[in-house]
N, C-alpha and C positions, 0 to 999 in steps of 0.2 A: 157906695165907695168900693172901692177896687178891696178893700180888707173882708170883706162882705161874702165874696165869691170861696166857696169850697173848693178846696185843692186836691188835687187826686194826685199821688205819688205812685210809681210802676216800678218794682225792683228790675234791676238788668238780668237780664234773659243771657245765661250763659249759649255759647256758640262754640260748637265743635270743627276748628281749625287745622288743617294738613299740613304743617311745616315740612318741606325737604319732602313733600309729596314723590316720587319717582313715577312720571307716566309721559309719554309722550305727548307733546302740545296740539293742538287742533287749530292751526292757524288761519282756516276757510278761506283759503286763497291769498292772504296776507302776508308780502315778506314781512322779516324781520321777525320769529320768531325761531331760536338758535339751540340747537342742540348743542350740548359740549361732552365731552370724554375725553379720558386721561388713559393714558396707556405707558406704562414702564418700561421701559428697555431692558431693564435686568441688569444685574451687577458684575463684576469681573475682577475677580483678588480681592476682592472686599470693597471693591470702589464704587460708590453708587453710580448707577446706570443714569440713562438719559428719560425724562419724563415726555410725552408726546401730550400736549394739549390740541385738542380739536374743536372746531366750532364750525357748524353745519347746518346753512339757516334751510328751513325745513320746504320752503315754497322753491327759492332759487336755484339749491344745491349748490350756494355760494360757500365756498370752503377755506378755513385760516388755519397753519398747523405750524404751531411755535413751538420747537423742541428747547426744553429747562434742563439744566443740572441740579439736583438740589443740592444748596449753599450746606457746608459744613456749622454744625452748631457750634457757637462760641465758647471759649474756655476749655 
C-alpha cells in the first residue's frame, strides 16, 4: 500500500539572490535587452529641473529619451 513506502523530506536549501544587481546585460546578439539612466537637469530658483530618462537597447543602439518634470508633492 502506498502508506507502506518511506518518506524522505529535504529542508529548502537557501539561495543567494542579487536584487537591483547593477552590471551591464550580455545580450549575445539579442535585441531587446535595455539599458536605462536617468540624468537631472538641475534646478533653477528653487524650481526642480527637468529629469532625462533614457533607454538604449544594447544590440540595436535603438534609443528612447522622454524628458519628466517632477510632479510637486501634494499638500
Amino acid at each position: 500500500m502506498y502508506r507502506d513506502r518511506k518518506i524522505c523530506y529535504q529542508k529548502t536549501k537557501p539561495v543567494q539572490v542579487n536584487i537591483g544587481e547593477r552590471r551591464r546585460p550580455d545580450p549575445q546578439g539579442r535585441p531587446g535587452y535595455l539599458r536605462i539612466d536617468t540624468v537631472h537637469q538641475g534646478d533653477l530658483d528653487g524650481i526642480k529641473g527637468v529629469y532625462h530618462i533614457n533607454a538604449v537597447d544594447e544590440v540595436t543602439q535603438w534609443q528612447v529619451v522622454e524628458p519628466r518634470r517632477k510632479s510637486a508633492k501634494p499638500g
